[in-house]
N, C-alpha and C positions, 0 to 999 in steps of 0.2 A: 141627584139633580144635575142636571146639565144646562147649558147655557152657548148658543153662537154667536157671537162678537162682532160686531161692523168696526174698520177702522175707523180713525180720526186724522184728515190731513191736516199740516200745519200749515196752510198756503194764510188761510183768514187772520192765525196770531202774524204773521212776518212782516204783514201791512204796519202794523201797529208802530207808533215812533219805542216807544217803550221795550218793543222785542228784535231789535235788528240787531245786536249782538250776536257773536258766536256761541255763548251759552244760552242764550236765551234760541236760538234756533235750532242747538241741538234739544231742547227741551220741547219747543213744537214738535218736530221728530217722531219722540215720545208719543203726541198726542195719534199718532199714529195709529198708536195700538187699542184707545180708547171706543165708545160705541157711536152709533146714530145713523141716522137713514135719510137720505137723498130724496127729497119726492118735489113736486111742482109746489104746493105748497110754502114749500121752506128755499123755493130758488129765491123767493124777495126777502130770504130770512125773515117772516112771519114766526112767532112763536106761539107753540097749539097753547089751549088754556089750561092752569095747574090743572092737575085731576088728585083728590085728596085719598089720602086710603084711612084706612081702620083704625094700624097700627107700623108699627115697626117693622113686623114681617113680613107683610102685607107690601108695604113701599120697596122693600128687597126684591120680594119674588114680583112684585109689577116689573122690576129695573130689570132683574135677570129677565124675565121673560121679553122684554122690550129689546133690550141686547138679543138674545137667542134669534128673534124674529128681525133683527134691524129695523124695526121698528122708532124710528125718528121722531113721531110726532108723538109716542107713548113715553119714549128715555125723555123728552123736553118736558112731559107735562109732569115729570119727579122733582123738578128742580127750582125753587122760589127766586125771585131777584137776586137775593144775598147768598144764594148757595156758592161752594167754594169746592175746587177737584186741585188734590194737593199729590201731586206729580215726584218721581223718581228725582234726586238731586235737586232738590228742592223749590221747585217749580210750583207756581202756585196760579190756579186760573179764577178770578175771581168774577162773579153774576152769573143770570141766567141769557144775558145776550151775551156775552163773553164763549159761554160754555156751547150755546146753542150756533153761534157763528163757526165754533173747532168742531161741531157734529155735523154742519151741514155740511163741510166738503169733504167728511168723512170716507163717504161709502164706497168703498175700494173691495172687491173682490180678494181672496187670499193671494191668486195669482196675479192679479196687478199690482203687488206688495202692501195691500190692505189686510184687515184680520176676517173681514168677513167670511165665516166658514171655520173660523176655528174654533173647534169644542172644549168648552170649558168647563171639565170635573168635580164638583165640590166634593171636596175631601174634607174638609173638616170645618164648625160653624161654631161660633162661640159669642154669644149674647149679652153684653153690658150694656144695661140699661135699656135706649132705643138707639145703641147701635151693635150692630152685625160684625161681626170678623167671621171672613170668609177664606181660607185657604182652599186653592184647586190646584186643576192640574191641566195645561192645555196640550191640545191635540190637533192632527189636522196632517191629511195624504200628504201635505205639502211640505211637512215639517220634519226634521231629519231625527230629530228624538223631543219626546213632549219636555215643555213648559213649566216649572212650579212659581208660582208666586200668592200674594195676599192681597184681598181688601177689606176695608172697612167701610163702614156705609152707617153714618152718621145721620138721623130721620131725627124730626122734631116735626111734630104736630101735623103726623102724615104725608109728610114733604119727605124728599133730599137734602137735605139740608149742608153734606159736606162727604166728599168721596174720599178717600184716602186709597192710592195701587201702588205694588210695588211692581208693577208691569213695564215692562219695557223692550217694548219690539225691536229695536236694535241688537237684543240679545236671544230674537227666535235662531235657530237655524235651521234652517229653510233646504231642502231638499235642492241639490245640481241640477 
């Protein structure tokens, strides 16, 4: 299974009174590496409506596939009010306007130093309960040797219910 990644700029957290700290801005940073897509739609931050799935599985491969496609208004519609994306160093983005504010100024090209374009491996899938652990493996022309990291992808009642990456684009290396 493969999957292509749209980044996540952190321009939308740094407004926030609560994130203008120096850890809390390297932790937007982060969100860099995350998905979503840029479309007219979502320039007024509109948020598209849930779209429920089946199952567990089901909500994963919508998400991967939403990410692979950057697809913006597909990643928004996994995610309930209370869903929660629990961030490298302990960063935690909590709602679905929260989450949907760090996706919309997401969408950066791999070469604009977004992730969009970069391939991500699944190498190994391990199922508790309705959530997903996923290790891969990224990839990308751009990128000077691939990527490993994990997630977890925590669904309730055909939602997103709660992300968990150990993702952290600060630690691509990126091709001269």
């Amino acid at each position: 299974m493969r999957r292509r990644v749209c980044g996540i700029s952190p321009k939308a957290v740094l407004h926030s009174t609560a994130m203008r700290s120096t850890y809390y801005s390297r932790a937007a940073a982060l969100l860099l590496s995350l998905s979503g897509v840029l479309c007219a739609q979502t320039a007024a931050g509109k948020l598209p409506p849930l779209k429920k799935q089946p199952d567990a599985k089901a909500v994963v491969n919508e998400h991967l596939d939403a990410i692979k496609h950057c697809d913006w208004n597909r990643v928004m519609a996994q995610y309930p009010d209370n869903a929660e994306f629990f961030l490298p160093g302990g960063q935690v983005i909590k709602g679905r306007q929260q989450i949907g504010d760090l996706f919309q100024n997401a969408l950066k090209p791999f070469q604009e130093g977004g992730i969009c374009g970069i391939t991500f491996d699944v190498e190994h899938t391990f199922a508790v309960g309705d959530t997903l652990n996923v290790q891969w493996k990224a990839t990308a022309d751009g990128l000077a040797e691939p990527y490993k990291g994990a997630d977890a992808y925590v669904t309730k009642g055909g939602y997103m219910a709660a992300m968990v990456t150990t993702f952290d684009a600060t630690q691509l290396k990126r091709k001269k």
